[in-house]
N, C-alpha and C positions, 0 to 999 in steps of 0.2 A: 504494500500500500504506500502511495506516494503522500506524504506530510505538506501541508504548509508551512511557513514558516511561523505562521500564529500555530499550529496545531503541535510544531516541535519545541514553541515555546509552554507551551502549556504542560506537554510531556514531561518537558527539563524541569520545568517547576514542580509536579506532583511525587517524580522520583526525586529530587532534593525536601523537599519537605516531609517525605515518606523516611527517607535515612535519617534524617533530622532528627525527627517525632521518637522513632525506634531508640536512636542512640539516648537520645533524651529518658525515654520508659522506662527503658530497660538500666538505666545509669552505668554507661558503657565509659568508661575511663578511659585516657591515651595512653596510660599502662597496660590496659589488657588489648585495645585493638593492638599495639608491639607484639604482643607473648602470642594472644591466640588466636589460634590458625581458622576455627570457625568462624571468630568475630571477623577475620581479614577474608573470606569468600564469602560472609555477610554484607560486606561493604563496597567488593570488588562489581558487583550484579547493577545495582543503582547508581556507581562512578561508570562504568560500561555504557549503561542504556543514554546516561548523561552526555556525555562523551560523543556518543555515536551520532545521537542528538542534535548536538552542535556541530560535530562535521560538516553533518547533512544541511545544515544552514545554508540560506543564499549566501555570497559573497557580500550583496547591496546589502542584506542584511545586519550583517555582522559589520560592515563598514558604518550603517546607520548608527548602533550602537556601542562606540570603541571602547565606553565607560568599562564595559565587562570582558573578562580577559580571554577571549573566543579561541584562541590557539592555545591557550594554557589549560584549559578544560580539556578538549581535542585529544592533548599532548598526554596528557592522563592515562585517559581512556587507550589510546596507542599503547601506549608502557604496559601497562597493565596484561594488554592482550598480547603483545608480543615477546614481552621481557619480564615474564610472569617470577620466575626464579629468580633475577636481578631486582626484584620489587624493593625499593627506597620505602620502608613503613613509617619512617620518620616523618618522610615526604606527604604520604597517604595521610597520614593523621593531621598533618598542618591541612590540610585539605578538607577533614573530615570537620574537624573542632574549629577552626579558624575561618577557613576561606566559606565552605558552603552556608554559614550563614551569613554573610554578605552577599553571595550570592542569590541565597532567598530572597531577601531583601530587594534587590537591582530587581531580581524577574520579578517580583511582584510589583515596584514600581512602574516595569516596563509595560507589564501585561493592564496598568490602571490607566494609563495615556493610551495604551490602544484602543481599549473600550467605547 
């Protein structure tokens, strides 16, 4: 199925609030996503989908909106899938604890000017 770019925005935002929420529940620590290996293929599914997400982006799109870091998301999602064994969890975790909810934040103010 081919996405819009309003439909792959919406995506990215349900799986980022969807990891959010869980990490939040479940009181998931940046010490345990390091150690365990289930919390780390818990986390890897909805960075993926994100990811893949934002590839799939128009260019004009991602040009429209530079505030958000369109190839640093991407870039992710890439690693991830490719360089599975080489995984930076450090890296993952500033991602997971830091970066994604700022990025909640940008998609949902993006997604309220579209409206």
């Amino acid at each position: 199925m081919k996405f819009t770019d309003r439909q792959r925005i919406i995506k990215i935002y349900e799986n980022a609030v969807q990891l959010h929420e869980y990490i939040a529940e479940n009181a998931v620590s940046r010490e345990s996503l390091l150690q365990e290996r289930p919390l780390q293929w818990l986390v890897t599914t909805p960075l993926y989908n994100i990811g893949e997400h934002v590839y799939r982006l128009s260019d004009e799109y991602k040009k429209g909106q530079p505030q958000i870091p369109w190839a640093m998301i991407a870039g992710v999602r890439h690693r991830l899938v490719h360089n599975y064994d080489g995984t930076n969890w450090n890296i993952i975790a500033d991602v997971v604890f830091e970066e994604l909810p700022i990025l909640i934040t940008q998609l949902k103010e993006l997604m309220a000017g579209e409206a």
